[in-house]
Each structure stands twice: as structure tokens, then as C-alpha cells.
N, C-alpha and C positions, 0 to 999 in steps of 0.2 A: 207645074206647082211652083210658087213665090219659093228663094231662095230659105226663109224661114219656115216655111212650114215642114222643107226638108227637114231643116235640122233639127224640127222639133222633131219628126217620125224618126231619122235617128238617134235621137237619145232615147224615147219611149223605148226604140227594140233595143237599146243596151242595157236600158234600166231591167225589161224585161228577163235577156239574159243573165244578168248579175243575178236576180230574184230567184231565176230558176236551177241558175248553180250552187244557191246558198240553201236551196230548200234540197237540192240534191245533194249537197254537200251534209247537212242536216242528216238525212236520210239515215247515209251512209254512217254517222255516226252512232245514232241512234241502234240501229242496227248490228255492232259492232259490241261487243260485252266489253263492259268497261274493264273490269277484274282483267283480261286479255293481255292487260297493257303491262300489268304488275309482274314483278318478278315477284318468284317464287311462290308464285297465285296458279293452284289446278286450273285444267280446261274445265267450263264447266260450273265455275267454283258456284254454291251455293249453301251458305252459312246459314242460311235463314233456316236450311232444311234437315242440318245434322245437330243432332245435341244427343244427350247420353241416353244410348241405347236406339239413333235413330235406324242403327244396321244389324239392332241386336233380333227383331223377331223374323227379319228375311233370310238370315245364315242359320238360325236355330229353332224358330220356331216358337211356339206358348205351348206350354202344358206339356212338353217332350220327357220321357219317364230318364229317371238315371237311377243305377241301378245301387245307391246309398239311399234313395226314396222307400228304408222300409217304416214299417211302425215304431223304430226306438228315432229315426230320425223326428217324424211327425209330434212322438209325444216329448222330447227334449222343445223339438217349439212351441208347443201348449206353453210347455212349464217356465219358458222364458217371458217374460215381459218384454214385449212390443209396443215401441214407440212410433205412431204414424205419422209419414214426412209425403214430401213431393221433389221434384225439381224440375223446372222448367225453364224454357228459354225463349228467342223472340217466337217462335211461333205461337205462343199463346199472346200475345199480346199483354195486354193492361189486364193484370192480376185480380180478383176481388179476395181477396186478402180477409178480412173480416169474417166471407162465407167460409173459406180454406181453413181457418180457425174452428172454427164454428161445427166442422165435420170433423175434428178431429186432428188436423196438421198439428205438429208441433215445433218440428224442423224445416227446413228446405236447400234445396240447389238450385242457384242462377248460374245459367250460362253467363259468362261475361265477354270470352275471345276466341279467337278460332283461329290457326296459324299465328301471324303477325302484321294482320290486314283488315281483320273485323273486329270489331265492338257491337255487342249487343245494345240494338239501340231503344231498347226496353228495361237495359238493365238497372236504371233508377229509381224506376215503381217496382219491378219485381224483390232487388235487394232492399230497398227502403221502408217500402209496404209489407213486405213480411218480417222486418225489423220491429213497426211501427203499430202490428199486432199483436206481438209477443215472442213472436216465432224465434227460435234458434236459425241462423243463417250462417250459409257459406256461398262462397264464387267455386264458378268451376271453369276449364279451360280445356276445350276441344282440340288435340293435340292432330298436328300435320309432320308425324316426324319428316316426310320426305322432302321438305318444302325450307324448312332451315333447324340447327342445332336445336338441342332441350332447353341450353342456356339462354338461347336470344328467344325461344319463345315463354320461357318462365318471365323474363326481366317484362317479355312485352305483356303477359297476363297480371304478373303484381302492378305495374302502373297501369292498370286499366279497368279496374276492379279486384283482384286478386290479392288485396294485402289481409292481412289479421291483426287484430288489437285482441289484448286481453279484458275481453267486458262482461263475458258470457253468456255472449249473444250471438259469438263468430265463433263459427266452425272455422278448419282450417281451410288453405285454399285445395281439390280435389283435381287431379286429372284426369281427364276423360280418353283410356287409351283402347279404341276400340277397331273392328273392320274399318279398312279403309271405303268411301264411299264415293271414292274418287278414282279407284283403278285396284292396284295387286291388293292383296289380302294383309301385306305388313309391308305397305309401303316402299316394297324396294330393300331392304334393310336384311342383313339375317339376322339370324338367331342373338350372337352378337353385339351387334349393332342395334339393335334395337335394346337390349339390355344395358347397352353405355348409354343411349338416347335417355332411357326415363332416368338413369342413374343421374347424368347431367341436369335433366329436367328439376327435378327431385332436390339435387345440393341446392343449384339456385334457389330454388325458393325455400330451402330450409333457411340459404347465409342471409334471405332479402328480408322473413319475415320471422323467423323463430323456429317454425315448424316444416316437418316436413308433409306435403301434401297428401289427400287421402287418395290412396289409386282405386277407379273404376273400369273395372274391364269383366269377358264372360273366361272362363276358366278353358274352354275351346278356344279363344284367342291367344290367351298366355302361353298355353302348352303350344301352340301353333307357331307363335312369333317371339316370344323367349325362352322357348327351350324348357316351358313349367320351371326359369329361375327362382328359387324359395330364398332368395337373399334381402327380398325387401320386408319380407315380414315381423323383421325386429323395429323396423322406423315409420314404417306404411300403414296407417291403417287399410282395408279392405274394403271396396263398393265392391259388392259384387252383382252380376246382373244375371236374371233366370225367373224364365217366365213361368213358374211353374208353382205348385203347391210344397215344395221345400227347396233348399239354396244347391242341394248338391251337393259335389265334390265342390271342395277349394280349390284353388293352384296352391303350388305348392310351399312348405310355411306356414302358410296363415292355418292355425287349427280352427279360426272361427271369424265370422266376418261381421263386422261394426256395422255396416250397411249392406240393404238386402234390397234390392229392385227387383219386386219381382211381378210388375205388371205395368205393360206402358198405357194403360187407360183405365181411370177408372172414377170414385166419389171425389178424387179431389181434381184440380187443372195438371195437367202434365202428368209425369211417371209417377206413379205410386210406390214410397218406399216404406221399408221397416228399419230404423235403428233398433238394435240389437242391445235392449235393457230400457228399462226405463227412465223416464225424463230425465232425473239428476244423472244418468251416466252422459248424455246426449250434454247435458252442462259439462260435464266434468272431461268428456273429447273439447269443448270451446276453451274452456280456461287451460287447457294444456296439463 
């Protein structure tokens, strides 16, 4: 073979090799979960798949009896006015907003963050478009106590959606403090420690925006992972979540809860909620 044609066959097998180290090298990345890389990112991590109450009907179940489920519980809720809400995050995707009205929504919850490594990347139609209907809104912010402080993850939920203006259209901002879905039942944390976690949580976003945030959690987790502390019920409002035909017992403190979740499916997109009185109290939580 003429001295050139060598050297063309070997650049062809280098070019070759190069192509098939970049596709292998590709591969391998692809392969590879990005989040992996990140500190203080779970194995695993997936945001897209937890929002409020995505660990609540595998630990407790729908419709489970508790034993304050009698008839003065049932007819005290007749007798209240029930405001109907939703809240939802990216797993629903692009909202319709209009129909969500239309059946009755009045309020709602957007996810917005989740540790201090995701942003919901729906949260502009979701917060905007139920803005843009009428709707009462707020942000909400899926807590990873084990993964950093309450305070670096409030600072990271109010700059990322999480703030409040007084318009009376903004709910306050809500933490979402539920089963871990990512390993131990509270995160690692005790009794304790998780009690200075939301406290932390909590001041932050009272100093960043006014208020302090509305806590959602099931009454089996708090009693589980703070000890049923009854200290936050003078600054807290209450989400409480319970799949059931009445809210149950509280945790402790709260004699009554502002927000009732008490179905993760249903007429409207996302979790089905009850604010607790009607419309103008649901204003009158926005304006503070």
C-alpha cells in the first residue's frame, strides 16, 4: 500500500476510536444521575415525585377510622363552612385554572422547592394562573431536614418563589414537613432536633417575609418526629393531612386546623383541600 494511503487508514482508526470513546464516554454519563454529584442531594433524589402528602396515603392509609370520628365530630363539620382549595406541584403539569375555578377551587398550594437544589419548573403557570383566575395562593416548600439547616432552606424557598406581599391574594408561604421519602421516618434527626429544625425553618421566613409559615404535616408524624410539640400553635397556622371523612385528632396545640387535606385525588388537579370557614377567612389568613 502507497505510503498515503497508510496514513489515511490510520487516521480513519483514530478518528474511529476517538468517536467511540466519546460515545462511551457519553454513555457513561448519561447513565450516571446527575443530582449524585450534588452535595447534600439524597440517593435517588426525585423532586418531581414528592409534594404534600406524596408519603401520606402509604404510611396511613384513606379512610382509616380514629377514634374522635364520632357524630358531634361529623356535625361540628356540617356546621362549619368549607372553603374548597387544591394544591399541586410539577407532577401535574400546566394547570387549567379556569376549569379549577369553575368546580369550585378558591384557594391553592404550589410547590415551589424541595431541599435547596430544586425549583419547580411549573411553578409560573401554576402560581400565576391560579393568581390570574381569582384564586387565593400561596407557595409551599418540601422540607429535607437532613440534607441542610431550616434556615438555608427557608432563605433558599423565599428566593425562589416563597415570598408574600400583602394583596389578598397570597397565602402565607407553608412547609411541607412530612415522612421522609427518601430513607429513616424523620430524617435522622430526634425528637429534638427536628423541633429546632422547623423552629429555625419557621423564624427565617417569618424575619424574610412577615409571617410565619403555615405547617403541613399528618398528626402520626409530629407525635412521631417532634414529640407532639404543641409550641407552634400560637404563630403556625395548621395543614393538616387525613384521608378520611373527618381531620381527627390535632397534634398538639392546635384546637382546630385552617387547612384540611383530606383527599389526594379527586374533582379538582392535585390534593383536594378544605380551608376551614369561608371565603373571607381564607382573605383574612392572606392579609395577615
Amino acid at each position: 500500500m502507497p505510503v498515503s494511503g497508510t496514513i489515511r487508514t490510520l487516521r480513519r482508526a483514530a478518528t474511529a476510536a476517538a468517536t467511540a470513546a466519546l460515545l462511551l464516554g457519553t454513555a457513561a454519563v448519561a447513565t450516571t444521575p446527575a443530582q449524585a454529584a450534588q452535595p447534600g442531594v439524597p440517593a435517588g433524589f426525585h423532586p418531581e415525585q414528592d409534594h404534600a402528602g406524596s408519603t401520606v396515603a402509604a404510611r396511613e392509609g384513606r379512610g382509616a377510622a380514629d377514634p374522635t370520628d364520632t357524630a358531634s365530630t361529623f356535625a361540628a363539620l356540617a356546621a362549619t363552612t368549607q372553603t374548597k382549595g387544591m394544591d399541586v406541584s410539577s407532577y401535574q403539569g400546566n394547570v387549567a385554572w379556569s376549569t379549577a375555578y369553575a368546580n369550585g377551587a378558591r384557594f391553592a398550594y404550589v410547590k415551589a422547592t424541595e431541599g435547596t437544589t430544586y425549583t419547580n419548573a411549573y411553578f409560573a403557570q401554576q402560581y400565576n394562573g391560579s393568581y390570574n383566575v381569582g384564586m387565593i395562593r400561596g407557595a409551599y416548600h418540601f422540607a429535607l431536614p437532613n440534607v441542610s439547616s431550616g434556615a438555608t432552606q427557608a432563605a433558599y424557598f423565599v428566593a425562589h418563589g416563597g415570598g408574600w406581599s400583602k394583596d389578598g391574594k397570597t397565602l402565607p408561604p407553608a412547609l411541607d414537613i412530612e415522612y421522609n421519602p427518601y430513607g429513616a421516618t424523620c430524617y435522622g434527626l430526634s425528637q429534638a432536633g427536628m423541633v429546632s429544625w422547623i423552629r429555625d425553618f419557621s423564624n427565617t421566613v417569618h424575619t424574610k417575609t412577615g409571617r410565619y409559615p403555615v405547617i403541613y404535616t399528618t398528626t402520626n408524624w409530629w407525635s412521631t418526629c417532634t414529640g407532639n410539640n404543641g409550641s407552634f400553635a400560637t404563630t403556625n397556622p395548621l395543614w393538616i393531612a387525613r384521608y378520611s371523612t373527618a381531620v381527627g385528632t390535632l397534634p398538639a396545640g392546635w384546637s382546630y386546623q385552617t387547612i384540611w387535606q383530606y383527599a389526594d385525588s379527586g374533582t379538582l388537579p392535585g390534593d383536594q383541600d378544605y380551608f376551614n370557614g369561608a371565603l373571607d377567612r381564607v382573605q383574612a389568613l392572606a392579609n395577615g
